[in-house]
N, C-alpha and C positions, 0 to 999 in steps of 0.2 A: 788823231794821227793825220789820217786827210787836212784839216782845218791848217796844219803848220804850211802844206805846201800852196795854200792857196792867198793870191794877193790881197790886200785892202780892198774892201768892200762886197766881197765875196764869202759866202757861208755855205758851209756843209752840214748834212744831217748825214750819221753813219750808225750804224750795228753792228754787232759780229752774231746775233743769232736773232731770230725774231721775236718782233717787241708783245707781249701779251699784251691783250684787252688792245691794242691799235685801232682806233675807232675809223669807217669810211662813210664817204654821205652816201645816198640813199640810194645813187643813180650807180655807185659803185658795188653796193651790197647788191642789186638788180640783177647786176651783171654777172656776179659770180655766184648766182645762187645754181649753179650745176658744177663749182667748183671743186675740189676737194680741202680737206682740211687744212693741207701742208701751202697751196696753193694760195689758199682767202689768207694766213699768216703772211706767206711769204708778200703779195701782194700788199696786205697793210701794212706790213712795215716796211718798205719800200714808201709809200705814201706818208707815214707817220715821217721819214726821216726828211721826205722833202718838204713836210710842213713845219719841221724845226729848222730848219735853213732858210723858210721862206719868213716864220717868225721872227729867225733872229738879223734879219734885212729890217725888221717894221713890216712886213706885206702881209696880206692873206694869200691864206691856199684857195684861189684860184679855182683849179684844176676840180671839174667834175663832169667830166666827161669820161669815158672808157677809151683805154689806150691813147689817148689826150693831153696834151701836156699838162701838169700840174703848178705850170708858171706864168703869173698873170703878162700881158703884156709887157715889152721891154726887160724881160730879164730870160736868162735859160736856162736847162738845169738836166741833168742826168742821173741816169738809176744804174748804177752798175754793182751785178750780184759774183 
């Protein structure tokens, strides 16, 4: 849905619930290990969708820092729930 209104060369990752098994590195799992359950979901899939927009560029996901952007240099990206 997203993906029609966006220009050439631009990609989106989207969901309408969260994505099971949504894997994060290690420095992310760190961080939310006093999360709650609803939370580490919500939160990985937020990250899964930005790494499927960042794939479907060619690029890696970047982003592993906490609260950190999860877009390598030169490109940007937002997470809106």
């Amino acid at each position: 849905m997203i993906r029609q209104l966006l220009p050439p060369g631009a990609a989106a990752g989207q969901a309408f619930s969260d994505i099971r098994g949504a894997g994060l590195f290690p420095a992310e799992e760190a961080q939310l290990s006093g999360a709650s359950a609803e939370r580490r979901a919500e939160f990985a899939t937020g990250r899964a969708c930005a790494r499927a927009a960042l794939a479907a560029l060619g690029l890696p996901a970047a982003g592993r820092r906490w609260r950190m952007s999860a877009c390598p240099p030169s490109t940007a990206g937002w997470l809106i729930a």
